[in-house]
C-alpha positions in Angstrom: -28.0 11.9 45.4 -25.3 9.6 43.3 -22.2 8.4 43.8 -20.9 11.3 42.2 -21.9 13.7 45.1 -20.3 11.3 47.5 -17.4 10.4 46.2 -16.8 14.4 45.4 -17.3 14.8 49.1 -15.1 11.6 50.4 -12.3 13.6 48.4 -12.3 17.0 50.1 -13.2 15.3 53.1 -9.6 13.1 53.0 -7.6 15.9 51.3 -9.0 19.2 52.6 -8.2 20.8 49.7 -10.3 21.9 46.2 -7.4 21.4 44.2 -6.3 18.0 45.0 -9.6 16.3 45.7 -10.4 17.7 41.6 -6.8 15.7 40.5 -8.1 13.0 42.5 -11.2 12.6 40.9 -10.0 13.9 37.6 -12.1 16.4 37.2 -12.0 20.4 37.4 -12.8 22.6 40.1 -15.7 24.0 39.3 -17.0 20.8 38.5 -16.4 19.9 42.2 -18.0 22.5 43.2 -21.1 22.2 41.9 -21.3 18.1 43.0 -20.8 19.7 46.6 -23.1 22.4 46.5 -25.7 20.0 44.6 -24.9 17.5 47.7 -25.5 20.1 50.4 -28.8 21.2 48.4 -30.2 17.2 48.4 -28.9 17.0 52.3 -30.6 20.6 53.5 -27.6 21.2 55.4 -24.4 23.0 55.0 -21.0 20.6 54.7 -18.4 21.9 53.9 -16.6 25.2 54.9 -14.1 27.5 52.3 -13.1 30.7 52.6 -12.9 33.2 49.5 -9.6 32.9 48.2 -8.7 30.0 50.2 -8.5 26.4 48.5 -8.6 24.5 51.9 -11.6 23.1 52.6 -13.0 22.1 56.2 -16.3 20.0 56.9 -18.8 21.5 59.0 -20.7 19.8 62.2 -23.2 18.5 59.7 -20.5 17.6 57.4 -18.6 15.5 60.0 -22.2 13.7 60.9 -22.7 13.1 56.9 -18.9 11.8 56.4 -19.7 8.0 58.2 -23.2 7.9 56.2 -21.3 9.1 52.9 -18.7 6.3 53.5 -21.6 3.8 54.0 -22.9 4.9 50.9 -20.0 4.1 49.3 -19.4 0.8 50.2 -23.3 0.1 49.4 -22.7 1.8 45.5 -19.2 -0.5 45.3 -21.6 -4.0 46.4 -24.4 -2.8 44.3 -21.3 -2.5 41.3 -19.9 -5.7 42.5 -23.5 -7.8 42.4 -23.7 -6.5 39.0 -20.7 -7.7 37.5 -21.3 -11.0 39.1 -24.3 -11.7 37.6 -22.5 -11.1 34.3 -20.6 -14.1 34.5 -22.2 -17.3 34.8 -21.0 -20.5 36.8 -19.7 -23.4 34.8 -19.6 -26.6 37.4 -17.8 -29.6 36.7 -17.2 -33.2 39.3 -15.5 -36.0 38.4 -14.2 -38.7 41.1 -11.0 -38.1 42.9 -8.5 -39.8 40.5 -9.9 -37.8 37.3 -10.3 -34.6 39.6 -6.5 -35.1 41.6 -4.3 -36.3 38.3 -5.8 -35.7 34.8 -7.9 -32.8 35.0 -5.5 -30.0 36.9 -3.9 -29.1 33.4 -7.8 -28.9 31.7 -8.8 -26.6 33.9 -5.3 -24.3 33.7 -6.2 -24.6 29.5 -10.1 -23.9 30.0 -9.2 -20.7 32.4 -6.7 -19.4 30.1 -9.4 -18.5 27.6 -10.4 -15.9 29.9 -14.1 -16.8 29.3 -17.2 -14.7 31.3 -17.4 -17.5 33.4 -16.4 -18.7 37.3 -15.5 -22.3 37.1 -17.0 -24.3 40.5 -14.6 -27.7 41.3 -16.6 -30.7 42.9 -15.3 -33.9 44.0 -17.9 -36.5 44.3 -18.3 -40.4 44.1 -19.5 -41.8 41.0 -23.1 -42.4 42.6 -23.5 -38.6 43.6 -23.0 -37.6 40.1 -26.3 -38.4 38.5 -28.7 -36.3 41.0 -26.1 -33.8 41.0 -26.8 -33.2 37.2 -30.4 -34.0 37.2 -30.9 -31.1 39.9 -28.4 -28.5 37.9 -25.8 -28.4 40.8 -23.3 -29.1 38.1 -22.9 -28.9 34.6 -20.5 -32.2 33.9 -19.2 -35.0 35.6 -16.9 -37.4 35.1 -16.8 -40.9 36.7 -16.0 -44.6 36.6 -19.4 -46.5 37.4 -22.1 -45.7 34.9 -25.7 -45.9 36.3 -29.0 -45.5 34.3 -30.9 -42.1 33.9 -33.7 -41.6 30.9 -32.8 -37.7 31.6 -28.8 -37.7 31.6 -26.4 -38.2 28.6 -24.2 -41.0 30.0 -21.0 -41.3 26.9 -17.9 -43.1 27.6 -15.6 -40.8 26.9 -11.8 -42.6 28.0 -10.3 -45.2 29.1 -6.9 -46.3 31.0 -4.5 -48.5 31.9 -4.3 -50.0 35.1 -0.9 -51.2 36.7 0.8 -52.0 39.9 2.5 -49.6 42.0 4.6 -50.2 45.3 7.5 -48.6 46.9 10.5 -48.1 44.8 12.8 -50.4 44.9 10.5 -53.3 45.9 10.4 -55.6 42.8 13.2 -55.4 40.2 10.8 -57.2 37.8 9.1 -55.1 34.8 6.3 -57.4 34.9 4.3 -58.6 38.1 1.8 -61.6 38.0 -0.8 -61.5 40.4 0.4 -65.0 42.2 3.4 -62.4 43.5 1.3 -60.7 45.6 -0.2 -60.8 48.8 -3.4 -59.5 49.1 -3.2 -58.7 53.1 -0.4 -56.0 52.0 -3.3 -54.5 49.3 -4.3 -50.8 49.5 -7.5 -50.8 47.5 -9.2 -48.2 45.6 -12.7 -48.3 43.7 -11.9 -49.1 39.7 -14.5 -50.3 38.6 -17.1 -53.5 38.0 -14.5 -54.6 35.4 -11.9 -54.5 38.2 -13.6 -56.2 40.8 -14.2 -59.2 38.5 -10.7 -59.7 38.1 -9.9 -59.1 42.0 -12.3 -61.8 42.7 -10.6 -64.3 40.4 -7.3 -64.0 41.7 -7.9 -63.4 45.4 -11.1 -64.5 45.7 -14.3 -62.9 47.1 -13.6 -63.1 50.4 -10.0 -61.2 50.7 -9.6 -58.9 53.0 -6.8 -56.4 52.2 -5.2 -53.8 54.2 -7.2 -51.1 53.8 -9.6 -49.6 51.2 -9.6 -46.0 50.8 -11.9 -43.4 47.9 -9.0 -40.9 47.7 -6.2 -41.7 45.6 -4.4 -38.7 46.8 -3.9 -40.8 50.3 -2.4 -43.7 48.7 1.1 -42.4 47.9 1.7 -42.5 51.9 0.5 -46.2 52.6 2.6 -47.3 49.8 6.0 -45.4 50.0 8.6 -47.3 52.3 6.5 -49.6 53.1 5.8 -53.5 51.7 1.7 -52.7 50.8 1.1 -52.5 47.0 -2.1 -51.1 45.1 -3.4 -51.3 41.7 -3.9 -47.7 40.5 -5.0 -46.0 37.3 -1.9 -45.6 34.6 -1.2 -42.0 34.3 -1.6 -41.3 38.1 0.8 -44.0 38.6 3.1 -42.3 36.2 2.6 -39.0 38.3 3.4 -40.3 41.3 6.4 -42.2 40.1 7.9 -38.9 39.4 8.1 -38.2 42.9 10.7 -40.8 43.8 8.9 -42.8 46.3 7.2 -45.0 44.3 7.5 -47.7 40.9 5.0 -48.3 38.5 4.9 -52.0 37.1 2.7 -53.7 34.3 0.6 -56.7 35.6 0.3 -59.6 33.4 -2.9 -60.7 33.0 -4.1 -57.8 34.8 -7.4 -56.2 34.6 -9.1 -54.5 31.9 -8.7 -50.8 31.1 -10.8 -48.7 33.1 -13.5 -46.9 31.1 -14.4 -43.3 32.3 -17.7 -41.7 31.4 -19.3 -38.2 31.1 -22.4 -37.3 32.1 -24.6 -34.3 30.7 -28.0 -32.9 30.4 -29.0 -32.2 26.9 -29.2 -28.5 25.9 -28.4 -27.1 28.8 -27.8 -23.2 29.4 -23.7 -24.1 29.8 -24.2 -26.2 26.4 -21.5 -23.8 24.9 -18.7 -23.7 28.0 -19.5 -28.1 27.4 -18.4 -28.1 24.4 -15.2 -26.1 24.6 -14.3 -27.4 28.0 -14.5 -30.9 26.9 -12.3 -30.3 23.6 -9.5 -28.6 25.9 -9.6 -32.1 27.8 -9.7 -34.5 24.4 -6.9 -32.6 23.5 -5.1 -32.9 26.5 -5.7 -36.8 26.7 -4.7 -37.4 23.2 -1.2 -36.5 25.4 -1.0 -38.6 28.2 0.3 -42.0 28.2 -1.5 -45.2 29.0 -4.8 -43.5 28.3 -7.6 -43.3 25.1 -10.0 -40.5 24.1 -13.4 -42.8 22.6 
């Protein structure tokens, strides 16, 4: 018994008639015919009812008992079909931290999809310190983050780094420039930038300021800044993305903090070592475009 058989027999069953369920199934008649009568032979029972010289077709009392057990059939032959073809294409997982994941890499995605590749692309976001487990166990293939840590199994490369500026509602300071004795720290939305960062934060407002609120998600910090008097030091380009929205202005900070550096992590010769390198020339190319950041 195949799909075949049943699918011949779903056909007459829904048109009850020889001719159409053949044009249905492009195939001829008598080639229907013998998937029936092949079907009622595996069965042992008689399903279907014709007359001579009549093309309409009725199902029998065993055929209207086989019809729900052919349509189960079915469905099982289509998952069986559909298991198959996903075990054909392989998973390609990538994380990166919230700022990477929310603002840069959108576009690298839409670029690495569009070469239609046998492959289903899984999207984690994850904190910096998740990533390196994450990869060691094989739950993803690449990540990108912003605080390195060492592993004597993980490829840990620097692979950007960004500008860092000031960003408050729009409107608020008329100046280009801001100098870090303008601001007050109590009105601070903070976000996680970096060892580099925090050095500098110390220095100017010391080690034991206390500012608004500190937050992980950068996609959050658009709505504590806009229309309001709180500030935050953000990553360049996302700055620049929200800036576009018409709530908020981006500002340079003399003697402000370093660039952030972003890193990739990898396991060596991997099974996705191919999907690697192609996904990560579709994002050096597409950060060779943006402003305020540098491909290493």
């Amino acid at each position: 018994m195949d799909n075949c058989q049943i699918e011949a027999f779903l056909a007459v069953a829904q048109t009850g008639n020889i001719t159409k369920a053949a044009n249905m199934l492009y195939i001829s008649q008598p080639a229907l015919s013998h998937r029936i009568s092949t079907l009622e032979e595996e069965t042992g029972s008689k399903l279907v009812t014709r007359q001579k010289g009549i093309r309409s077709i009725t199902l029998t009392r065993d055929g209207r008992s086989f019809l729900s057990i052919a349509q189960k059939m079915q469905q099982l032959f289509m998952q069986s079909k559909n298991l198959k073809a996903h075990s054909d294409t392989a998973k390609f997982e990538i994380a990166a931290v919230d700022s990477i994941n929310s603002y840069i890499l959108p576009k690298v995605y839409k670029r690495f999809m569009s070469r239609k590749l046998p492959v289903s692309l899984d999207i984690h976001t994850i904190h910096s310190n998740e990533a390196y487990k994450m990869v060691e166990n094989h739950e993803i293939s690449i990540a990108f983050i912003a605080l390195p840590m060492y592993s004597n199994k993980i490829d840990t490369e620097p692979f950007f780094h960004e500008n860092l500026c000031f960003i408050c509602s729009k409107g608020r300071f008329k100046q280009q420039k801001i100098t870090p004795d303008m601001l007050d720290v109590k009105k601070e939305i903070i976000l996680p930038l970096g060892p580099q960062f925090s050095v500098w934060h110390d220095y100017w407002f010391g080690e034991d300021a206390r500012p608004m609120a500190h937050i992980d998600t950068i996609s959050l910090i658009e709505n504590f800044i806009a229309g309001s008097d709180n500030w935050a030091v953000v990553p360049y380009f996302a700055a620049g993305c929200m800036e576009k929205l018409g709530r908020i202005s981006r500002h340079e900070i003399e003697d402000g903090p370093k660039d952030r550096v972003c890193y990739m992590l990898t396991l060596p010769n991997d099974e996705t070592k191919q999907c690697k390198e192609i996904f990560v020339k579709d994002m050096r190319s597409y950060l060779s475009e943006c402003e305020g950041i540098e491909v290493l």
